[in-house]
PyMOL Python script that loads the backbone (N, CA, C, O; Angstrom):
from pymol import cmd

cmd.read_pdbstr("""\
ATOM      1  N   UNK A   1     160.463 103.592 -92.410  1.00  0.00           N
ATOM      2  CA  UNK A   1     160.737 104.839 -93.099  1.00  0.00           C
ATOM      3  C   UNK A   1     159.462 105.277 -93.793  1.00  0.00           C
ATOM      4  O   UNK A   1     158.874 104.628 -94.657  1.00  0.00           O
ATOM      5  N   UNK A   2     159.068 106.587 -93.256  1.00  0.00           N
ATOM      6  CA  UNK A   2     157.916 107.295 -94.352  1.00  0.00           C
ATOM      7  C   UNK A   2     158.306 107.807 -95.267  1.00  0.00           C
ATOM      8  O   UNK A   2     159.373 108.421 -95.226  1.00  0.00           O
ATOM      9  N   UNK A   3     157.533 107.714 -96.435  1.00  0.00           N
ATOM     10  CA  UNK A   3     157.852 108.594 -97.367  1.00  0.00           C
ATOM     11  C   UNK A   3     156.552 109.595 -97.982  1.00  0.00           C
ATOM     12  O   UNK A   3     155.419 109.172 -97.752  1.00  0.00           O
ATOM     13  N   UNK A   4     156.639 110.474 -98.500  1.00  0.00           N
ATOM     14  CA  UNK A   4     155.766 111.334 -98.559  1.00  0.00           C
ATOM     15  C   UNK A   4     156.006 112.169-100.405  1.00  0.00           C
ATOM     16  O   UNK A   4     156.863 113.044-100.521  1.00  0.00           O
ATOM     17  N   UNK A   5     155.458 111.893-101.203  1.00  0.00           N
ATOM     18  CA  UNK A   5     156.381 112.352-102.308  1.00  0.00           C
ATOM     19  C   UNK A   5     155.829 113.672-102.928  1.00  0.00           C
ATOM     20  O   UNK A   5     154.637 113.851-102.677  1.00  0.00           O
ATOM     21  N   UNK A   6     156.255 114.357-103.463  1.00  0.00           N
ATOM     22  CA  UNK A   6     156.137 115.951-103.494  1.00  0.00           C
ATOM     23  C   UNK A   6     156.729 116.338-104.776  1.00  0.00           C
ATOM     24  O   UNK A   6     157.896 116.721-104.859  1.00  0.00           O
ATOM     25  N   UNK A   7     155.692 116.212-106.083  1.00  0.00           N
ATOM     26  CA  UNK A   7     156.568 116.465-107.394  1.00  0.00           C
ATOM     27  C   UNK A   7     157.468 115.347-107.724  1.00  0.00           C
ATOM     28  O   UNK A   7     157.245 114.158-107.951  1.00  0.00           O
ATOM     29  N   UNK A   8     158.798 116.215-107.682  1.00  0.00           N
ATOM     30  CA  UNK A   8     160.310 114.717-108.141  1.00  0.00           C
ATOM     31  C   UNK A   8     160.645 115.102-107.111  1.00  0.00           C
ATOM     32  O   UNK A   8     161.799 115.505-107.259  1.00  0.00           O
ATOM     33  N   UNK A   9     160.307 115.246-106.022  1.00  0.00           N
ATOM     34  CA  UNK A   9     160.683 115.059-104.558  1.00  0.00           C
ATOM     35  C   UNK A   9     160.173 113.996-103.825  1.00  0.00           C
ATOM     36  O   UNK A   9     158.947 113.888-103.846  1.00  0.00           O
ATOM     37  N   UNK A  10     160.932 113.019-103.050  1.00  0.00           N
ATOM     38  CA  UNK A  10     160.492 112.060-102.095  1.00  0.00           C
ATOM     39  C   UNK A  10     161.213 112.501-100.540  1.00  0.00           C
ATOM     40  O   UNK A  10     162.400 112.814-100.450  1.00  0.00           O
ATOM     41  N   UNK A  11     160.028 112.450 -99.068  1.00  0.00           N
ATOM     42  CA  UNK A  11     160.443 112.795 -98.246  1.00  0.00           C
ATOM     43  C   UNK A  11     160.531 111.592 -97.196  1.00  0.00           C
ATOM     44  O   UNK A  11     159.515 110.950 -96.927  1.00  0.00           O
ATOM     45  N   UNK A  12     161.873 111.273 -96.558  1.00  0.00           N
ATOM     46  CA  UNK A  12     161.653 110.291 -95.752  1.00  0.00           C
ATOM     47  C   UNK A  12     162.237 110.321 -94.254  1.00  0.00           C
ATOM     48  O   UNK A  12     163.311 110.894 -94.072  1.00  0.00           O
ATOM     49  N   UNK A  13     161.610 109.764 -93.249  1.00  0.00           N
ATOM     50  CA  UNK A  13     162.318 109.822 -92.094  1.00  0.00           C
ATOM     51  C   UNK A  13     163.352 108.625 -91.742  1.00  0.00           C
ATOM     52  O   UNK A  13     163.300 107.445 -92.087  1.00  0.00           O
ATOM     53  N   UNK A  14     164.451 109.402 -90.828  1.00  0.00           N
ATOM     54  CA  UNK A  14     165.339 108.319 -90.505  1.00  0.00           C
ATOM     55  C   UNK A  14     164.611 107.734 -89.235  1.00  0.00           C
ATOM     56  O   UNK A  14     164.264 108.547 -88.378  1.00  0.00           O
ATOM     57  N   UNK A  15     164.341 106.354 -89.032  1.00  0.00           N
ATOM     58  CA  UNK A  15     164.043 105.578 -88.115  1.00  0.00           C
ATOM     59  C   UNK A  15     164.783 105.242 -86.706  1.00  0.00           C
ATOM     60  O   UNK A  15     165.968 104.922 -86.617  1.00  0.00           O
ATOM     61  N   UNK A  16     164.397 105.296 -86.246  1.00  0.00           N
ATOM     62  CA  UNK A  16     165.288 105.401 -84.575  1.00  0.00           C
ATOM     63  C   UNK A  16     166.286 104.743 -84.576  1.00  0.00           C
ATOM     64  O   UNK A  16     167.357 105.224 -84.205  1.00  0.00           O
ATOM     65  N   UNK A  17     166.133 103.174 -85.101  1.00  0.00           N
ATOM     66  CA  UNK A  17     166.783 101.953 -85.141  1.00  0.00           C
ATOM     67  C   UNK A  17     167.794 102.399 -86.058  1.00  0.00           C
ATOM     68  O   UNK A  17     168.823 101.821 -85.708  1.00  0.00           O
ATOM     69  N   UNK A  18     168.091 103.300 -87.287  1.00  0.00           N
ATOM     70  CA  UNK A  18     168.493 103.647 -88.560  1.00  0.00           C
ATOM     71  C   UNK A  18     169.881 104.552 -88.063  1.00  0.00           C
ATOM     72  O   UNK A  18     169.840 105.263 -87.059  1.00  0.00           O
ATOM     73  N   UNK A  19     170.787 104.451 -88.693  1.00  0.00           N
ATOM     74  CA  UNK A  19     171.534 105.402 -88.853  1.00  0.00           C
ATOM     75  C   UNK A  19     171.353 106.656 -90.196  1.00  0.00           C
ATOM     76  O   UNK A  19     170.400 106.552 -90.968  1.00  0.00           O
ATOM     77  N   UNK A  20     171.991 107.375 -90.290  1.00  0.00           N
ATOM     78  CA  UNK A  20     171.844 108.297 -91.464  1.00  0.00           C
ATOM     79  C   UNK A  20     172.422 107.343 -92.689  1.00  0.00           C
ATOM     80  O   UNK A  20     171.715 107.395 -93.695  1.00  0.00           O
ATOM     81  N   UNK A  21     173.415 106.606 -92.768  1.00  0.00           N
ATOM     82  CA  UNK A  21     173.850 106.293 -93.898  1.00  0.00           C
ATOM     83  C   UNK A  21     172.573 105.154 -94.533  1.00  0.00           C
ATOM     84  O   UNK A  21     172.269 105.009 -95.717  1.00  0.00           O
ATOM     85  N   UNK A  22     171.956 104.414 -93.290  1.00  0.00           N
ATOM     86  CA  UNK A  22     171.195 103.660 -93.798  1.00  0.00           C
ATOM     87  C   UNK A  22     170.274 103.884 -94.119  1.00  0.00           C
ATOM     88  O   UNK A  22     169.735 103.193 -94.983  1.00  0.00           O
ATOM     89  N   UNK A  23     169.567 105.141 -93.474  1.00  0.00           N
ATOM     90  CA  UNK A  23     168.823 105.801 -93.772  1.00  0.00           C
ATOM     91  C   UNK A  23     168.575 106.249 -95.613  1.00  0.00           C
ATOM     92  O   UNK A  23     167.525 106.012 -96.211  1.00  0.00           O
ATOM     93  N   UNK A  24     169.646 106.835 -96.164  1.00  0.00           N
ATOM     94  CA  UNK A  24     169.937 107.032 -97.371  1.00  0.00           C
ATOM     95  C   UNK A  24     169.793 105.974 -98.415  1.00  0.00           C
ATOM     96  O   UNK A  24     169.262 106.097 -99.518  1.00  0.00           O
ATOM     97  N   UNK A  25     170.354 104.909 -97.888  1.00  0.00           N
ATOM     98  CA  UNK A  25     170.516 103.790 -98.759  1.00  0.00           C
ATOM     99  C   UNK A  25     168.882 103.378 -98.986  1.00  0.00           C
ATOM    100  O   UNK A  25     168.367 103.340-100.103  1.00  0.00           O
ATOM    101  N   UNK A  26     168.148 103.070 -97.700  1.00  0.00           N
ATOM    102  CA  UNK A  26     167.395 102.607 -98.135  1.00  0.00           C
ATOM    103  C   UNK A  26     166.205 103.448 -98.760  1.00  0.00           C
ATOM    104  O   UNK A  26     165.098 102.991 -99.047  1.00  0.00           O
ATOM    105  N   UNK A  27     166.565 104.563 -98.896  1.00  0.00           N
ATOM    106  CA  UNK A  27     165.455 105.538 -99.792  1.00  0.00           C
ATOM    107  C   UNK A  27     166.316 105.587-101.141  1.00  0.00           C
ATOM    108  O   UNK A  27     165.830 105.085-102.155  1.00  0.00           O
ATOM    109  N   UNK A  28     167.342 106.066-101.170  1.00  0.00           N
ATOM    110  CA  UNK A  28     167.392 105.612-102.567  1.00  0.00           C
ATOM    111  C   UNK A  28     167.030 104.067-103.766  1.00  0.00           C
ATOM    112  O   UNK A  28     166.778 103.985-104.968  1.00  0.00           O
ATOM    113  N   UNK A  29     167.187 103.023-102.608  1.00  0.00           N
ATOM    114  CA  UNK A  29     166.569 102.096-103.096  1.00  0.00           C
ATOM    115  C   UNK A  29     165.293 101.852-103.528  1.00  0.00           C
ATOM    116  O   UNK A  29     164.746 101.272-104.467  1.00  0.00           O
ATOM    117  N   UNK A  30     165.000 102.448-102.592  1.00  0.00           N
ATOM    118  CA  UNK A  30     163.597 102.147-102.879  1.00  0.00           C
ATOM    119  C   UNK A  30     162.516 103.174-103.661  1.00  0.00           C
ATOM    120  O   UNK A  30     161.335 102.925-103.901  1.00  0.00           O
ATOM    121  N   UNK A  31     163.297 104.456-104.004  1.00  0.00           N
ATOM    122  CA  UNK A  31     163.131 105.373-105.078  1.00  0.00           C
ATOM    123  C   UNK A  31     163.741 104.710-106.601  1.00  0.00           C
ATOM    124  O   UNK A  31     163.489 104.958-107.780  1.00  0.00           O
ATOM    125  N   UNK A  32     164.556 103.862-105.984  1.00  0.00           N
ATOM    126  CA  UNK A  32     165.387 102.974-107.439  1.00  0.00           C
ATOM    127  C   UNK A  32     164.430 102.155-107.974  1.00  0.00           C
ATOM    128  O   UNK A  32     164.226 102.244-109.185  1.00  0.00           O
ATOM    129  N   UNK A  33     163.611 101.141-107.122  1.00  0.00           N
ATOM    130  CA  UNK A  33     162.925 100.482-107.436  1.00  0.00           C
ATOM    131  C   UNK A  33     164.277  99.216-107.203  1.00  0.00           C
ATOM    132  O   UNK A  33     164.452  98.350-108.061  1.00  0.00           O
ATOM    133  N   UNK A  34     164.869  99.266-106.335  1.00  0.00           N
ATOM    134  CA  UNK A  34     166.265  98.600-106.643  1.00  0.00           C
ATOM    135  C   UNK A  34     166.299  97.714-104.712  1.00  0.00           C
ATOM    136  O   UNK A  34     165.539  98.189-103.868  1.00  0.00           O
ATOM    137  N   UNK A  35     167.101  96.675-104.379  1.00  0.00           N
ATOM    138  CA  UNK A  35     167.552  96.158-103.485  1.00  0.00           C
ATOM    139  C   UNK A  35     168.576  97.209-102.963  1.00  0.00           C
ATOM    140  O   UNK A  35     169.109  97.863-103.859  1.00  0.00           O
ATOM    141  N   UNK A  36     168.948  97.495-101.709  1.00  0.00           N
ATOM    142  CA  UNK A  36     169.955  98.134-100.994  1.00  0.00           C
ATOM    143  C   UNK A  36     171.488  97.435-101.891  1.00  0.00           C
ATOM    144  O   UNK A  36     172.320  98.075-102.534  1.00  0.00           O
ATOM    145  N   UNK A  37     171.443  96.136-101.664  1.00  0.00           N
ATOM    146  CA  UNK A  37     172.701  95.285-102.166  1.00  0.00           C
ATOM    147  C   UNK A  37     173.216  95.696-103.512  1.00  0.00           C
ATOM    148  O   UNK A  37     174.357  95.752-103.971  1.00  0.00           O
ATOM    149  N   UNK A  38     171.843  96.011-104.087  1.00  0.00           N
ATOM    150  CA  UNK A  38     171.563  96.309-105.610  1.00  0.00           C
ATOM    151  C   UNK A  38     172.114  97.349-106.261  1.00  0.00           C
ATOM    152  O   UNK A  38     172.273  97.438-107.479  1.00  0.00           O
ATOM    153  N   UNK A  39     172.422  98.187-105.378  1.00  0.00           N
ATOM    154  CA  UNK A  39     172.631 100.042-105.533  1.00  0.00           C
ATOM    155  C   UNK A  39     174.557  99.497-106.039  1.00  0.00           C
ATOM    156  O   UNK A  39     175.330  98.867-105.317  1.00  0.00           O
ATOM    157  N   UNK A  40     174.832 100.031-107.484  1.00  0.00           N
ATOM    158  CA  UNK A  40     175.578  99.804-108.052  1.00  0.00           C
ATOM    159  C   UNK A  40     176.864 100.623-107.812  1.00  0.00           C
ATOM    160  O   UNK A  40     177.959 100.354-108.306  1.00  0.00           O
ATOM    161  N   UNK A  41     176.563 101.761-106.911  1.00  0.00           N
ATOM    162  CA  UNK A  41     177.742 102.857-106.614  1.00  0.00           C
ATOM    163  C   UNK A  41     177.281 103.171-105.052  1.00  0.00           C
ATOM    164  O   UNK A  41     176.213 103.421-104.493  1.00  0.00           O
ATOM    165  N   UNK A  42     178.769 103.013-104.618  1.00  0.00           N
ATOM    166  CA  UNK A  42     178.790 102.721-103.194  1.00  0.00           C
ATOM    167  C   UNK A  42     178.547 104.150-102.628  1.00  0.00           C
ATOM    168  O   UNK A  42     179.008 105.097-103.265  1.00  0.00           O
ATOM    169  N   UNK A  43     177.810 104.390-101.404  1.00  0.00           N
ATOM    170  CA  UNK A  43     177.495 105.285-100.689  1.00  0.00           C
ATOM    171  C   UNK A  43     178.859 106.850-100.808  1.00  0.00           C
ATOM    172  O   UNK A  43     178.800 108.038-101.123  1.00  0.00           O
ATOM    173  N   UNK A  44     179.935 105.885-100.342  1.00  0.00           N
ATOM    174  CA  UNK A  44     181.334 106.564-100.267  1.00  0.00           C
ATOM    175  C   UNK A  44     181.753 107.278-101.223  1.00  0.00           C
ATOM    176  O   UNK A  44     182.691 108.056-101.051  1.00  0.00           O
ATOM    177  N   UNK A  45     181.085 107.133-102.494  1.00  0.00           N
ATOM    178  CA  UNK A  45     181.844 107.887-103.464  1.00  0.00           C
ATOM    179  C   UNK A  45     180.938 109.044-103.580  1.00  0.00           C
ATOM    180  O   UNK A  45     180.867 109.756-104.582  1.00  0.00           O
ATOM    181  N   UNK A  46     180.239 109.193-102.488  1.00  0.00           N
ATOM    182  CA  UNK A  46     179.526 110.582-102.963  1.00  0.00           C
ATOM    183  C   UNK A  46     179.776 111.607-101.387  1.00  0.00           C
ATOM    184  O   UNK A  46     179.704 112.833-101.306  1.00  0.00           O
ATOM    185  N   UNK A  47     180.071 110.637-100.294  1.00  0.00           N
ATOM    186  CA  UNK A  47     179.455 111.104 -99.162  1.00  0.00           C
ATOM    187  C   UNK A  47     180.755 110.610 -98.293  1.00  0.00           C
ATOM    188  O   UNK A  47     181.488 110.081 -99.129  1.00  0.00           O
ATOM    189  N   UNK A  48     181.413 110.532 -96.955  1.00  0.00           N
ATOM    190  CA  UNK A  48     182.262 109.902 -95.919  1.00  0.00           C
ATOM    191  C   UNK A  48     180.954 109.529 -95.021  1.00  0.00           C
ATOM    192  O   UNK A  48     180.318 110.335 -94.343  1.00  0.00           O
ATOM    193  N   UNK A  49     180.717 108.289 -95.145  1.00  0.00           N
ATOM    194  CA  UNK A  49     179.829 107.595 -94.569  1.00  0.00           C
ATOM    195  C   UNK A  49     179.738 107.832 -92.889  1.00  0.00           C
ATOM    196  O   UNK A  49     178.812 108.316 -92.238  1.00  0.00           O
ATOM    197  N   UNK A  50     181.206 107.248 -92.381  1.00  0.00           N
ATOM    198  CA  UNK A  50     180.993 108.006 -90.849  1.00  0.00           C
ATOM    199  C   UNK A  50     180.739 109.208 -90.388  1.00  0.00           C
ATOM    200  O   UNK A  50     180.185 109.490 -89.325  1.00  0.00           O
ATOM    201  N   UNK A  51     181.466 110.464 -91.821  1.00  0.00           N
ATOM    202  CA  UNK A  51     181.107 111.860 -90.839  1.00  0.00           C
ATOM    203  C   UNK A  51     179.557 112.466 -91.497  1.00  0.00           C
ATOM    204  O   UNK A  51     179.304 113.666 -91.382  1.00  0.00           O
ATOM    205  N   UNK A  52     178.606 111.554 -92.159  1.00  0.00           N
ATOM    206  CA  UNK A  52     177.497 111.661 -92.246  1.00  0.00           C
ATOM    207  C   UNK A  52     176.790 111.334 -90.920  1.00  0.00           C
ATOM    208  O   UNK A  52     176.131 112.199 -90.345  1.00  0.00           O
ATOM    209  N   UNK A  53     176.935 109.995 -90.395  1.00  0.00           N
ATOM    210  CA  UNK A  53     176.349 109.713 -89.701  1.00  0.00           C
ATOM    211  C   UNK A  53     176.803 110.618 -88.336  1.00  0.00           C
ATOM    212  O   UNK A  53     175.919 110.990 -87.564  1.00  0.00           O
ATOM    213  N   UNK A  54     178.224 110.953 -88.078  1.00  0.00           N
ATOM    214  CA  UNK A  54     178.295 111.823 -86.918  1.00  0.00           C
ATOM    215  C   UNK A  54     177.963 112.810 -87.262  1.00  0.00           C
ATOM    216  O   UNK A  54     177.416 113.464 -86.374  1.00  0.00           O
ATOM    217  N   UNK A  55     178.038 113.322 -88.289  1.00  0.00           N
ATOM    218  CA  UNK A  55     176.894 114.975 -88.577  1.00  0.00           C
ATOM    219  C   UNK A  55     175.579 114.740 -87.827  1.00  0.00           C
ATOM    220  O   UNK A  55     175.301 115.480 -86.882  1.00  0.00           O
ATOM    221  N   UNK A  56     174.659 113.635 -88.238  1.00  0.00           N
ATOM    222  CA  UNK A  56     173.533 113.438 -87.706  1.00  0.00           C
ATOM    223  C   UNK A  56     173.190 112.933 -86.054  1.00  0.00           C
ATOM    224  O   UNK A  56     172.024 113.057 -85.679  1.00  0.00           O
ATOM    225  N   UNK A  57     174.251 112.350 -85.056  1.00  0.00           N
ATOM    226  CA  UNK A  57     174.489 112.333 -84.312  1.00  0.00           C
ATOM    227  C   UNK A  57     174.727 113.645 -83.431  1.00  0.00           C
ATOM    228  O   UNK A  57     174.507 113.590 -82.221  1.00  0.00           O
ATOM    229  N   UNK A  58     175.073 114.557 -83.894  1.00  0.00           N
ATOM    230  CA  UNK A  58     175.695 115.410 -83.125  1.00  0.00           C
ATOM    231  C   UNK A  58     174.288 116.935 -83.090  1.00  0.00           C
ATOM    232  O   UNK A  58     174.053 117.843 -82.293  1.00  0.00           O
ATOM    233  N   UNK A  59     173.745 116.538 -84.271  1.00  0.00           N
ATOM    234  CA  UNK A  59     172.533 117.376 -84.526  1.00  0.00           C
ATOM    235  C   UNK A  59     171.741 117.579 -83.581  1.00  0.00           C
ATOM    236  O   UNK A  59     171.765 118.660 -82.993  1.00  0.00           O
ATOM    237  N   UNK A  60     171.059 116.799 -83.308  1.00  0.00           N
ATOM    238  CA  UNK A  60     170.131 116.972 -81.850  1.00  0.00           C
ATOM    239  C   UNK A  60     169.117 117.605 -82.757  1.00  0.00           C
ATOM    240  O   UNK A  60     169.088 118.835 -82.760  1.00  0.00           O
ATOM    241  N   UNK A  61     168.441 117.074 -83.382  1.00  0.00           N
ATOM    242  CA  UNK A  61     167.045 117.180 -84.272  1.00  0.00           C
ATOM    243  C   UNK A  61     166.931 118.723 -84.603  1.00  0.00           C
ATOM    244  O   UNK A  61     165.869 119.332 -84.735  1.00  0.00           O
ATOM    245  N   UNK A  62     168.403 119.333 -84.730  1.00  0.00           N
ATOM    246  CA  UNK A  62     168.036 120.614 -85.719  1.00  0.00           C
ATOM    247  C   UNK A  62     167.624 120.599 -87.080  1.00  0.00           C
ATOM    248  O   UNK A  62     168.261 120.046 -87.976  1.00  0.00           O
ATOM    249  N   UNK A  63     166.333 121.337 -87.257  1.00  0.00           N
ATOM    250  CA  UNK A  63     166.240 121.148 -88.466  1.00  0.00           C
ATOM    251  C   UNK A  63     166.637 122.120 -90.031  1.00  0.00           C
ATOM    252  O   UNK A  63     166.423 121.911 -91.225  1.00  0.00           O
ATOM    253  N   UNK A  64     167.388 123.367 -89.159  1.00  0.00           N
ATOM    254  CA  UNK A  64     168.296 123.728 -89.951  1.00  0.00           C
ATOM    255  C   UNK A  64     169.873 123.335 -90.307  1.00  0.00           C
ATOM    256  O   UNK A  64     170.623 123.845 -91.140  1.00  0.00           O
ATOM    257  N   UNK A  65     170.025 122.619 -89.696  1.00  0.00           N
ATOM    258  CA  UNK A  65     171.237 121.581 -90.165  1.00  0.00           C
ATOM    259  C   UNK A  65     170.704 120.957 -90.976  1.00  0.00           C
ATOM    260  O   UNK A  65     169.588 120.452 -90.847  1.00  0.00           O
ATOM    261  N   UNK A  66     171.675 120.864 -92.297  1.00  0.00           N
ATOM    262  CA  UNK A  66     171.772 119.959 -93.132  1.00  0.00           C
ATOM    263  C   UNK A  66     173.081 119.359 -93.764  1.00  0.00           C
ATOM    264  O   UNK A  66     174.154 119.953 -93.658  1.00  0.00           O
ATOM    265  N   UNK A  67     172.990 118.479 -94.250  1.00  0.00           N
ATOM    266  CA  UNK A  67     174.181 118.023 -95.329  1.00  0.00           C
ATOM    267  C   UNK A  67     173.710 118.184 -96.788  1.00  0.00           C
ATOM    268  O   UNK A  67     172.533 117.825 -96.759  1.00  0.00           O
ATOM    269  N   UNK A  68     173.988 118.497 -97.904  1.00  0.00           N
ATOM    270  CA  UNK A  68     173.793 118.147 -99.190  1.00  0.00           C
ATOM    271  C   UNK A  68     174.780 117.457-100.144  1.00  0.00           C
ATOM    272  O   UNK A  68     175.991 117.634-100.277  1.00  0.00           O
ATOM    273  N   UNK A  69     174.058 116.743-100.681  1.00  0.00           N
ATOM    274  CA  UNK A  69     175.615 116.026-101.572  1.00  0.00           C
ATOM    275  C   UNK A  69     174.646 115.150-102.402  1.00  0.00           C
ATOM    276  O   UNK A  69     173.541 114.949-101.898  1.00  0.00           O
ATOM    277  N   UNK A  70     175.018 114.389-104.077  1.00  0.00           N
ATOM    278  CA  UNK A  70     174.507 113.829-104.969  1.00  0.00           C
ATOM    279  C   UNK A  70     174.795 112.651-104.812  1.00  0.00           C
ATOM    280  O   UNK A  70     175.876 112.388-104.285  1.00  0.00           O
ATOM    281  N   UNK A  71     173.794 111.456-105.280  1.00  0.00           N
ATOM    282  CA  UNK A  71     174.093 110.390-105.200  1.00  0.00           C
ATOM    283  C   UNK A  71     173.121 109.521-106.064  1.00  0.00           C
ATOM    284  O   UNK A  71     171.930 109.749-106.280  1.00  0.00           O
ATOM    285  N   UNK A  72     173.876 108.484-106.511  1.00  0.00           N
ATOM    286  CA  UNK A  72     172.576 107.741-107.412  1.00  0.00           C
ATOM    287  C   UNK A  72     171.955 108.670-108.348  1.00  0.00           C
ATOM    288  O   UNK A  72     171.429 107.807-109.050  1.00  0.00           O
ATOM    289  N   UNK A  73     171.774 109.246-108.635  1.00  0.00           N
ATOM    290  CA  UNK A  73     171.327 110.664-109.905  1.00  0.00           C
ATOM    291  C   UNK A  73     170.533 111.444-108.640  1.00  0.00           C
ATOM    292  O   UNK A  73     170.107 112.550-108.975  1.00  0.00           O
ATOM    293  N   UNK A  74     170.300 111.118-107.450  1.00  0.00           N
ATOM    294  CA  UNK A  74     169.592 112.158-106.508  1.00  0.00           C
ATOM    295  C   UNK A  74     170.090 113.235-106.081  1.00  0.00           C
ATOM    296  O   UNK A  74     171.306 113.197-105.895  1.00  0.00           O
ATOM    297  N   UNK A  75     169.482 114.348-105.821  1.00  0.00           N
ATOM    298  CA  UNK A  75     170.024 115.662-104.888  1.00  0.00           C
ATOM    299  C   UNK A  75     169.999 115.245-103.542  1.00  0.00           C
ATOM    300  O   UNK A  75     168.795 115.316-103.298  1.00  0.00           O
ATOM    301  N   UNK A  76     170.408 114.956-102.776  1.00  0.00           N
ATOM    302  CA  UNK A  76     170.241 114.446-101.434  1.00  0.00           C
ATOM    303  C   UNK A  76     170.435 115.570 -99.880  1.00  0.00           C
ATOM    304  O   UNK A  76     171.484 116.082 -99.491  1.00  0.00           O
ATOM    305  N   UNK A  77     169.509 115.648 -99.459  1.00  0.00           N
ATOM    306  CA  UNK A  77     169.625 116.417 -98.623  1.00  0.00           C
ATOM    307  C   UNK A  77     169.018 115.596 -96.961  1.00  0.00           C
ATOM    308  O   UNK A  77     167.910 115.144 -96.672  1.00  0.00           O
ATOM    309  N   UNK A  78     170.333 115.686 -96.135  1.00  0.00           N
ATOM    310  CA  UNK A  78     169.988 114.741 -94.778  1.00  0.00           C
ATOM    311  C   UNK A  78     169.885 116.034 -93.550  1.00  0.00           C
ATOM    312  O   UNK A  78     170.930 116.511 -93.109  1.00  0.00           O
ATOM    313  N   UNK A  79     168.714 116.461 -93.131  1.00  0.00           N
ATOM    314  CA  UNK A  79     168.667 116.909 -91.627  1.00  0.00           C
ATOM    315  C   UNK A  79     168.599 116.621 -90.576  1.00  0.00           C
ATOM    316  O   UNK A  79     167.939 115.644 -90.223  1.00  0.00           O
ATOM    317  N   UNK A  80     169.266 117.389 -89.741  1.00  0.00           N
ATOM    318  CA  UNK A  80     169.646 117.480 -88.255  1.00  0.00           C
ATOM    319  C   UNK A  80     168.103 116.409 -87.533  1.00  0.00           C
ATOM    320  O   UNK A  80     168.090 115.348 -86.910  1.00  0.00           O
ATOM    321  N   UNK A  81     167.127 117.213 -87.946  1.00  0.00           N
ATOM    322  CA  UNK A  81     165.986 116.647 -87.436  1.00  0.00           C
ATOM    323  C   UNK A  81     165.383 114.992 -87.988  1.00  0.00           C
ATOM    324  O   UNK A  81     164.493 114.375 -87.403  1.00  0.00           O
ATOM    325  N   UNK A  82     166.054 114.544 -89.129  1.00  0.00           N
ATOM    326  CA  UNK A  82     166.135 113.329 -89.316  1.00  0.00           C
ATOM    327  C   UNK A  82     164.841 113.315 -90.675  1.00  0.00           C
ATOM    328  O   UNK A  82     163.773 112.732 -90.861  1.00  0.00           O
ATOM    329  N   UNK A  83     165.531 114.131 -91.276  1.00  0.00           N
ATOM    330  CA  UNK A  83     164.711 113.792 -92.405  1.00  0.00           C
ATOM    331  C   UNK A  83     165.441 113.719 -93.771  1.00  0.00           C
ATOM    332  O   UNK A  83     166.290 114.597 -93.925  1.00  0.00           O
ATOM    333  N   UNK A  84     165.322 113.082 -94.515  1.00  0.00           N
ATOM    334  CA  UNK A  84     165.904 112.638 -95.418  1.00  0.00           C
ATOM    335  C   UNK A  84     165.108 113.345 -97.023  1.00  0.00           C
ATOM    336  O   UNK A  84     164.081 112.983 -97.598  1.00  0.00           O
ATOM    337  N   UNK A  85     165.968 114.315 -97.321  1.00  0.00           N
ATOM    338  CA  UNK A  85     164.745 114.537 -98.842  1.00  0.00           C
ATOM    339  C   UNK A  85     165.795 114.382-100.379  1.00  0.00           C
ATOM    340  O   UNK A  85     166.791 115.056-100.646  1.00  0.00           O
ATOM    341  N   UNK A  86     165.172 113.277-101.202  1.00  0.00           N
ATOM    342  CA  UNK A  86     165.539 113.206-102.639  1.00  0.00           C
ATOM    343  C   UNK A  86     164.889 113.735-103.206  1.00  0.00           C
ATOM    344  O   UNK A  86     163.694 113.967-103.024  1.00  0.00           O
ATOM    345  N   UNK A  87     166.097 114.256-104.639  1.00  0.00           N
ATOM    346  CA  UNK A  87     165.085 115.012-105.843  1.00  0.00           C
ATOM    347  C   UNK A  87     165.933 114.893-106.734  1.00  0.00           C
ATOM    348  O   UNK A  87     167.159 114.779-106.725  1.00  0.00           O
ATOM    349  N   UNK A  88     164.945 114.940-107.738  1.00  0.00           N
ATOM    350  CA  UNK A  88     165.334 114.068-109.250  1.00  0.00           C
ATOM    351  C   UNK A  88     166.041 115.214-110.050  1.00  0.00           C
ATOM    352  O   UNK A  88     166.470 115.001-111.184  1.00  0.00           O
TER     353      UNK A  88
END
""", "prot")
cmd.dss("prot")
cmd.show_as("cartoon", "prot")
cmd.util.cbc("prot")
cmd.orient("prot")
């Protein structure tokens, strides 16, 4: 995962191997300064983990598709094209 940071913005890509949910997890972690395991509030209570990841499945690297939704104190925004952007 790259990240690229921009202000209180961090930009990251989802990895081939990656799904979207994992994708998330592990940037917020690592914007946490925190372990994936570590992350104290589960993905689900912000997001439906599967129809994230079939949102991003079904995208076909549009990059005006998006999802938005909060998590961990982040603004979270996941695109079609597989990019992942937090902001504080």
């Amino acid at each position: 995962m790259k990240q690229s940071p921009i202000g209180t913005e961090a930009t990251y890509r989802i990895d081939d191997d990656q799904s979207a949910t994992e994708a998330v997890l592990d940037a917020v972690a690592e914007r946490a300064g925190v372990g994936v395991l570590d992350l104290s509030i589960p993905l689900y209570d912000a997001v439906d983990p599967d129809a994230l990841n079939a949102f991003y499945r079904a995208c076909d690297d549009e990059e005006s598709a998006t999802v938005s939704f909060t998590y961990y104190g982040y603004d979270i925004e996941v695109s079609g094209s597989g990019r992942v952007v937090l902001a504080e």
